[in-house]
N, C-alpha and C positions, 0 to 999 in steps of 0.2 A: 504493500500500500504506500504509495505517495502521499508525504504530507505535506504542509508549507508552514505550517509556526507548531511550538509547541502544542499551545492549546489545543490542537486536534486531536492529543494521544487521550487514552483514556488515564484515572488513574489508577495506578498499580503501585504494589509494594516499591519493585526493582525494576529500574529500567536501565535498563547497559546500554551504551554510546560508545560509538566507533567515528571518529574523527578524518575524513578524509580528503587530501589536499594534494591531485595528479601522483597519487601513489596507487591506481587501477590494481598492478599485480601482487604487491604486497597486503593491501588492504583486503582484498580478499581471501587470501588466505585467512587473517584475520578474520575476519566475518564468518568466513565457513570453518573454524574450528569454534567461533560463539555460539553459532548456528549448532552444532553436534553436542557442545557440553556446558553452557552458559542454561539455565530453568528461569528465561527471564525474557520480557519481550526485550529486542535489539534496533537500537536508532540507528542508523549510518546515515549521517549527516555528511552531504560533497559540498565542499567550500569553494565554487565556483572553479574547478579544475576543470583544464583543459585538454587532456590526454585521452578523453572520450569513455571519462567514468562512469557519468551518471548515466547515459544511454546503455554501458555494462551492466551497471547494478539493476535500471529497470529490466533487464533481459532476466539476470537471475533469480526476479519477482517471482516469473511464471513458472518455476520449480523451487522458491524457499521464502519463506515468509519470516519476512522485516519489514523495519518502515522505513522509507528512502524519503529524507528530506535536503533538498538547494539551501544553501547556507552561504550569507557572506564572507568571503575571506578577509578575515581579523587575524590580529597577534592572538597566539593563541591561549594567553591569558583571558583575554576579553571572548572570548567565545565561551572559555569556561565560567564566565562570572554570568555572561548571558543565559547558560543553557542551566544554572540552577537556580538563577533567579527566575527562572520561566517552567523550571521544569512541572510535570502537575505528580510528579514520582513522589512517593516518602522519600526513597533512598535510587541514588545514580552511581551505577560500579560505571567506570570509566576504562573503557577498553583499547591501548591504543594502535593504531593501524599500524604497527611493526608490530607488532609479537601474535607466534601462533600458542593457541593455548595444547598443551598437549592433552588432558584428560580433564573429569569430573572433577577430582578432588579437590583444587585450588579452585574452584566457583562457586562448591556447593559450601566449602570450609566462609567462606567469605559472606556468600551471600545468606548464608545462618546467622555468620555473627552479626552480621549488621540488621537482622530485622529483631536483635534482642533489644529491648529497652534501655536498656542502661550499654550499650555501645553507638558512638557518633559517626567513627571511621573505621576501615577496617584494611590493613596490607599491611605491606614493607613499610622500613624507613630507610631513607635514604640520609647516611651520618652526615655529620659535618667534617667538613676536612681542608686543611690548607691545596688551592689550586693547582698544583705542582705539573699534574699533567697538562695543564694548559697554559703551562711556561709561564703563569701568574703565579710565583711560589708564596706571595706575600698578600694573594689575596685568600677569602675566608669562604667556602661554598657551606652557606649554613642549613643546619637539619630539616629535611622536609619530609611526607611521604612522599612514597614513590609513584608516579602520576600513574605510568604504565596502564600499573592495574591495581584500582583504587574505589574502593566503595565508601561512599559518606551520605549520610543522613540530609537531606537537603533542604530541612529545617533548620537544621543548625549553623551550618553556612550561610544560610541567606542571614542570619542574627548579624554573623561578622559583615558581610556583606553592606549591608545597610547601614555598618556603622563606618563604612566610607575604606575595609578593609578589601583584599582583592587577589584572584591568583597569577595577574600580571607581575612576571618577572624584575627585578629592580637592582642596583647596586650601588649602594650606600656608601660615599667617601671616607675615610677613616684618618688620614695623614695630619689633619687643621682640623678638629669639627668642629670648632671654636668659630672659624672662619669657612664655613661651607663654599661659599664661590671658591676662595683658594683652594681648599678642598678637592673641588671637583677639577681644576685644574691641573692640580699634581696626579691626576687618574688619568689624564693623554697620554701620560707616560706608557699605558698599558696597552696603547696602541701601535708601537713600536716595538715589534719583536726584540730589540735589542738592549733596551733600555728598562724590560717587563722584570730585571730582575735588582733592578737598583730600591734598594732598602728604603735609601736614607732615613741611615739611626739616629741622625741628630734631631729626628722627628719623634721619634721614640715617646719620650715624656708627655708631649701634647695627645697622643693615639690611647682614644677611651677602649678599656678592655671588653672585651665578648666574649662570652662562651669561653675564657680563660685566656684569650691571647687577645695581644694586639694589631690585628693587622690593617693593611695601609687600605681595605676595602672588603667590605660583606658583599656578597652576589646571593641573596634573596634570589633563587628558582624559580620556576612555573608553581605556587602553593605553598614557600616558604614560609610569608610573611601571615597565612591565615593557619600553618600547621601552628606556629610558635605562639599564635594569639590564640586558638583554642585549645588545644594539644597540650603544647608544653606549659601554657600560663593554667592549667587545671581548669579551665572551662568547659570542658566536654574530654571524654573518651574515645581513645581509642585501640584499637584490640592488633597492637603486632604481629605479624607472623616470624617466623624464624625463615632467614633468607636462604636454610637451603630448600627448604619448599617453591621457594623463586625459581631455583636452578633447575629441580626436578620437573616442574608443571608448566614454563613458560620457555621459547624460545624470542629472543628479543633483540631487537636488529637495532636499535639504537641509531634512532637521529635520518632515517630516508627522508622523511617528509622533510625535516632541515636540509639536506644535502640536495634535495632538488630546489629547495625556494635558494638556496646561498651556495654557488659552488666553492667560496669562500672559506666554508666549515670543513675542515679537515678531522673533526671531532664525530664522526656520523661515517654512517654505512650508506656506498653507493648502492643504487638499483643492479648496476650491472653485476657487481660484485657477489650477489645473492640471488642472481635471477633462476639458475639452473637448478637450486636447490628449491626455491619456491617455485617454478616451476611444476619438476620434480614429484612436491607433494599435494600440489592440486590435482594432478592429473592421478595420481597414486590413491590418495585417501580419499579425494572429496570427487574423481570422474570429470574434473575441469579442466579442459583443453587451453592452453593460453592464448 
Protein backbone atom coordinates (compact mmCIF):
# COMPACT_ATOMS: atom_id res chain seq x y z
CA UNK A 1 0.00 0.00 0.00
CA UNK A 2 1.19 3.48 -0.81
CA UNK A 3 0.97 6.15 1.49
CA UNK A 4 1.72 9.98 1.54
CA UNK A 5 1.80 11.20 5.32
CA UNK A 6 1.95 9.46 8.25
CA UNK A 7 -1.57 9.82 9.32
CA UNK A 8 -2.79 7.33 6.87
CA UNK A 9 -1.08 4.38 8.97
CA UNK A 10 -3.37 2.97 11.37
CA UNK A 11 -2.31 2.79 14.90
CA UNK A 12 -0.35 -0.01 16.09
CA UNK A 13 1.84 -1.06 18.89
CA UNK A 14 5.24 -1.36 16.54
CA UNK A 15 5.82 0.07 13.44
CA UNK A 16 9.45 -0.42 11.89
CA UNK A 17 10.84 2.09 9.23
CA UNK A 18 13.29 1.53 6.73
CA UNK A 19 14.87 4.63 5.44
CA UNK A 20 15.69 4.82 1.83
CA UNK A 21 17.85 7.23 -0.16
CA UNK A 22 19.19 5.76 -4.10
CA UNK A 23 20.30 2.68 -2.17
CA UNK A 24 17.48 0.36 -4.43
CA UNK A 25 20.00 -2.96 -3.94
CA UNK A 26 20.82 -2.75 -0.53
CA UNK A 27 17.62 -1.43 0.97
CA UNK A 28 16.01 -4.27 -0.11
CA UNK A 29 17.65 -6.72 1.19
CA UNK A 30 16.87 -4.92 4.06
CA UNK A 31 13.27 -4.96 3.64
CA UNK A 32 13.17 -8.48 2.77
CA UNK A 33 14.96 -9.93 5.70
CA UNK A 34 12.17 -7.22 7.81
CA UNK A 35 9.70 -8.67 5.63
CA UNK A 36 10.60 -12.69 6.86
CA UNK A 37 11.57 -11.84 10.60
CA UNK A 38 10.51 -8.37 11.93
CA UNK A 39 6.14 -9.32 13.61
CA UNK A 40 5.47 -5.66 12.90
CA UNK A 41 3.90 -3.72 10.15
CA UNK A 42 7.07 -2.05 7.86
CA UNK A 43 7.25 1.71 6.46
CA UNK A 44 9.96 2.17 3.62
CA UNK A 45 9.98 5.50 3.27
CA UNK A 46 12.16 6.79 -0.41
CA UNK A 47 13.44 10.10 0.05
CA UNK A 48 13.15 11.22 -3.24
CA UNK A 49 15.84 8.89 -4.82
CA UNK A 50 16.65 8.79 -8.10
CA UNK A 51 18.12 5.39 -9.20
CA UNK A 52 14.59 4.04 -9.98
CA UNK A 53 13.48 2.89 -6.29
CA UNK A 54 10.26 3.77 -5.69
CA UNK A 55 8.89 2.28 -9.11
CA UNK A 56 11.11 -1.07 -7.54
CA UNK A 57 9.46 -1.11 -4.34
CA UNK A 58 5.81 -0.43 -5.99
CA UNK A 59 6.78 -3.66 -8.04
CA UNK A 60 7.58 -5.71 -4.91
CA UNK A 61 3.81 -4.46 -3.44
CA UNK A 62 2.32 -7.13 -5.76
CA UNK A 63 4.14 -10.15 -3.88
CA UNK A 64 4.91 -8.58 -0.14
CA UNK A 65 3.20 -6.39 1.89
CA UNK A 66 4.44 -3.00 3.35
CA UNK A 67 3.77 0.40 3.10
CA UNK A 68 5.61 2.43 0.47
CA UNK A 69 5.74 6.11 1.22
CA UNK A 70 7.64 9.48 -1.15
CA UNK A 71 9.45 11.40 1.58
CA UNK A 72 11.51 14.55 1.23
CA UNK A 73 15.19 14.38 1.27
CA UNK A 74 16.35 15.87 4.69
CA UNK A 75 19.48 15.52 6.99
CA UNK A 76 18.79 12.76 8.36
CA UNK A 77 18.21 13.82 11.73
CA UNK A 78 15.23 15.99 10.61
CA UNK A 79 13.50 13.04 9.17
CA UNK A 80 13.89 11.28 12.24
CA UNK A 81 12.45 14.16 14.41
CA UNK A 82 9.70 14.33 11.72
CA UNK A 83 8.68 10.64 11.59
CA UNK A 84 8.02 10.45 15.54
CA UNK A 85 6.67 13.50 16.00
CA UNK A 86 4.12 12.31 13.40
CA UNK A 87 4.23 8.84 13.80
CA UNK A 88 0.55 7.44 15.10
CA UNK A 89 2.81 4.12 16.50
CA UNK A 90 3.25 3.78 20.55
CA UNK A 91 6.69 2.45 19.61
CA UNK A 92 9.17 2.87 16.13
CA UNK A 93 12.02 0.08 15.81
CA UNK A 94 14.10 1.98 13.32
CA UNK A 95 15.60 -0.34 10.67
CA UNK A 96 18.29 0.84 8.77
CA UNK A 97 18.65 0.24 4.88
CA UNK A 98 22.34 -1.36 5.31
CA UNK A 99 21.81 -4.10 7.40
CA UNK A 100 20.30 -7.43 6.71
CA UNK A 101 18.73 -8.96 9.72
CA UNK A 102 19.75 -12.42 9.85
CA UNK A 103 16.93 -14.27 12.13
CA UNK A 104 13.87 -13.85 14.66
CA UNK A 105 15.68 -13.57 17.63
CA UNK A 106 17.07 -9.91 17.65
CA UNK A 107 13.20 -8.54 16.69
CA UNK A 108 11.34 -10.41 18.63
CA UNK A 109 14.12 -9.86 21.90
CA UNK A 110 13.47 -6.00 21.04
CA UNK A 111 10.30 -5.68 20.14
CA UNK A 112 9.08 -7.52 23.75
CA UNK A 113 11.06 -5.31 25.51
CA UNK A 114 9.81 -2.21 24.38
CA UNK A 115 6.17 -2.91 24.51
CA UNK A 116 6.92 -3.46 28.42
CA UNK A 117 5.81 -0.56 30.54
CA UNK A 118 8.57 0.50 32.28
CA UNK A 119 11.08 0.21 29.18
CA UNK A 120 11.45 3.64 26.69
CA UNK A 121 14.21 2.29 24.30
CA UNK A 122 15.59 -0.75 23.41
CA UNK A 123 19.24 -1.83 21.57
CA UNK A 124 22.83 -1.40 21.56
CA UNK A 125 24.86 1.50 22.63
CA UNK A 126 27.11 2.97 20.87
CA UNK A 127 30.30 4.03 23.68
CA UNK A 128 32.00 7.14 23.76
CA UNK A 129 35.29 7.37 22.49
CA UNK A 130 38.01 9.61 21.45
CA UNK A 131 37.88 10.13 17.20
CA UNK A 132 41.12 8.45 16.43
CA UNK A 133 39.86 6.67 13.42
CA UNK A 134 38.82 9.74 11.84
CA UNK A 135 42.38 11.37 12.33
CA UNK A 136 40.38 13.65 14.86
CA UNK A 137 42.32 12.08 17.89
CA UNK A 138 41.27 15.17 20.18
CA UNK A 139 37.89 15.02 19.39
CA UNK A 140 35.04 13.23 21.75
CA UNK A 141 32.26 10.93 19.75
CA UNK A 142 29.85 10.90 22.68
CA UNK A 143 27.49 7.99 23.90
CA UNK A 144 24.44 7.25 21.87
CA UNK A 145 22.23 4.31 20.91
CA UNK A 146 22.96 2.64 18.14
CA UNK A 147 20.58 4.04 15.23
CA UNK A 148 20.80 0.98 13.05
CA UNK A 149 18.43 -0.99 14.83
CA UNK A 150 16.78 0.85 17.49
CA UNK A 151 13.28 0.66 19.18
CA UNK A 152 11.94 3.74 21.25
CA UNK A 153 8.63 4.49 22.74
CA UNK A 154 7.45 7.53 20.68
CA UNK A 155 5.93 9.19 23.46
CA UNK A 156 8.63 9.79 25.12
CA UNK A 157 10.69 11.20 22.48
CA UNK A 158 8.36 13.42 21.39
CA UNK A 159 8.54 14.84 25.48
CA UNK A 160 12.33 15.73 24.54
CA UNK A 161 11.39 16.62 21.20
CA UNK A 162 9.18 19.51 22.02
CA UNK A 163 11.32 20.62 24.53
CA UNK A 164 13.35 22.06 21.51
CA UNK A 165 15.79 18.62 21.89
CA UNK A 166 16.57 16.69 18.50
CA UNK A 167 18.25 13.77 16.78
CA UNK A 168 20.12 16.13 14.22
CA UNK A 169 23.76 15.60 14.48
CA UNK A 170 25.94 18.41 16.08
CA UNK A 171 29.58 19.30 17.22
CA UNK A 172 30.07 21.28 20.11
CA UNK A 173 33.45 23.43 20.30
CA UNK A 174 35.60 22.63 23.27
CA UNK A 175 39.18 24.61 22.92
CA UNK A 176 37.45 28.62 24.21
CA UNK A 177 33.99 27.88 25.57
CA UNK A 178 34.30 30.80 27.20
CA UNK A 179 34.53 32.52 23.83
CA UNK A 180 32.27 30.21 21.57
CA UNK A 181 32.87 32.40 18.12
CA UNK A 182 36.77 31.77 18.88
CA UNK A 183 35.76 28.49 19.69
CA UNK A 184 34.34 27.51 16.71
CA UNK A 185 37.05 28.98 14.94
CA UNK A 186 39.97 26.93 16.25
CA UNK A 187 37.43 23.76 14.83
CA UNK A 188 38.75 24.71 10.85
CA UNK A 189 41.49 23.35 12.17
CA UNK A 190 39.79 19.93 11.64
CA UNK A 191 39.23 20.50 8.24
CA UNK A 192 42.63 20.06 7.34
CA UNK A 193 43.82 16.76 7.32
CA UNK A 194 47.17 17.97 8.54
CA UNK A 195 46.65 20.06 11.01
CA UNK A 196 43.58 17.48 12.65
CA UNK A 197 46.11 16.41 15.16
CA UNK A 198 47.43 19.74 16.61
CA UNK A 199 46.57 19.74 20.43
CA UNK A 200 47.30 22.93 21.45
CA UNK A 201 47.80 22.21 25.20
CA UNK A 202 48.32 25.75 26.03
CA UNK A 203 44.53 25.40 25.74
CA UNK A 204 44.20 22.99 28.12
CA UNK A 205 43.01 24.94 31.30
CA UNK A 206 40.26 26.89 29.45
CA UNK A 207 38.66 23.19 27.94
CA UNK A 208 35.59 22.31 30.28
CA UNK A 209 35.62 18.48 31.13
CA UNK A 210 33.16 15.80 29.79
CA UNK A 211 32.52 12.48 30.29
CA UNK A 212 36.16 12.73 32.16
CA UNK A 213 38.24 14.30 29.57
CA UNK A 214 38.94 17.24 27.95
CA UNK A 215 38.60 17.41 24.46
CA UNK A 216 39.13 20.39 21.98
CA UNK A 217 35.35 19.03 20.53
CA UNK A 218 32.20 16.69 21.39
CA UNK A 219 30.51 15.28 17.96
CA UNK A 220 26.87 14.75 19.23
CA UNK A 221 25.71 11.76 16.46
CA UNK A 222 22.47 11.06 14.66
CA UNK A 223 20.44 10.71 18.65
CA UNK A 224 23.26 11.78 20.97
CA UNK A 225 22.04 14.64 22.28
CA UNK A 226 18.34 13.06 23.14
CA UNK A 227 20.06 9.56 24.30
CA UNK A 228 22.20 11.65 27.04
CA UNK A 229 18.97 13.98 27.94
CA UNK A 230 16.72 10.86 28.50
CA UNK A 231 18.84 7.80 28.92
CA UNK A 232 21.70 8.88 30.76
CA UNK A 233 20.17 12.06 32.76
CA UNK A 234 17.44 9.02 34.29
CA UNK A 235 14.58 10.22 32.53
CA UNK A 236 13.34 7.31 30.84
CA UNK A 237 14.64 3.71 30.38
CA UNK A 238 16.35 1.91 28.48
CA UNK A 239 16.94 -2.00 28.07
CA UNK A 240 20.68 -2.62 26.49
CA UNK A 241 21.48 -5.59 24.66
CA UNK A 242 24.99 -7.10 24.83
CA UNK A 243 26.70 -6.23 21.52
CA UNK A 244 27.51 -9.78 20.74
CA UNK A 245 23.89 -10.33 19.96
CA UNK A 246 24.61 -7.35 17.38
CA UNK A 247 27.25 -9.56 15.75
CA UNK A 248 25.26 -12.69 15.78
CA UNK A 249 21.78 -11.22 14.37
CA UNK A 250 22.72 -8.28 12.03
CA UNK A 251 24.95 -7.95 9.01
CA UNK A 252 25.71 -4.05 8.73
CA UNK A 253 27.28 -2.39 5.99
CA UNK A 254 28.00 0.80 7.51
CA UNK A 255 27.46 4.34 5.86
CA UNK A 256 26.00 3.33 1.76
CA UNK A 257 23.58 5.71 1.84
CA UNK A 258 26.57 8.32 3.11
CA UNK A 259 28.81 7.14 0.48
CA UNK A 260 26.48 7.74 -2.40
CA UNK A 261 25.16 11.25 -1.08
CA UNK A 262 29.24 12.36 -0.39
CA UNK A 263 32.00 10.42 -2.36
CA UNK A 264 33.97 12.49 0.18
CA UNK A 265 33.39 9.99 3.05
CA UNK A 266 35.91 7.54 3.12
CA UNK A 267 34.27 6.27 6.50
CA UNK A 268 31.35 4.16 4.77
CA UNK A 269 30.92 1.18 2.59
CA UNK A 270 30.67 1.44 -1.26
CA UNK A 271 27.77 -0.01 -3.20
CA UNK A 272 30.13 -1.65 -5.54
CA UNK A 273 32.19 -3.13 -2.82
CA UNK A 274 29.07 -5.21 -1.58
CA UNK A 275 27.04 -5.78 -4.56
CA UNK A 276 27.89 -9.49 -5.23
CA UNK A 277 27.26 -10.51 -1.86
CA UNK A 278 23.85 -8.79 -1.64
CA UNK A 279 23.27 -9.76 -4.70
CA UNK A 280 24.06 -13.14 -3.80
CA UNK A 281 21.53 -13.22 -1.18
CA UNK A 282 18.58 -11.89 -2.62
CA UNK A 283 18.42 -14.12 -5.32
CA UNK A 284 19.43 -17.13 -2.64
CA UNK A 285 17.13 -16.50 0.33
CA UNK A 286 14.52 -14.12 -0.79
CA UNK A 287 14.18 -15.60 -5.19
CA UNK A 288 15.05 -11.66 -6.09
CA UNK A 289 16.71 -11.24 -9.25
CA UNK A 290 18.80 -7.87 -9.37
Amino acid sequence: MIVHHLSELDRVATLAVIINVDTKLVTTLALMSALRYVKAPILLMDCESKDGSFEHFMDLQSAHSFFLMPAPRRQHGYTLDWIFEQTPAANVLLIDSDIEILGAELPDRVCAEIARDDVDGCGFVHDGAWMTGLNAPYGWYVERFWIPFLALKAATVQQDLAAGLSFIDRRVPNDLPHWERLSRVLMFRYRAPWLRRLRLGFLEPFRKEYFGHKPSFLYYDTGAALYQSLFKEGQATFSGLPWALNEQCLIHFHGVSRSGLNWFDYNSTRVRDIRCYVTQRLRAEYGIAD
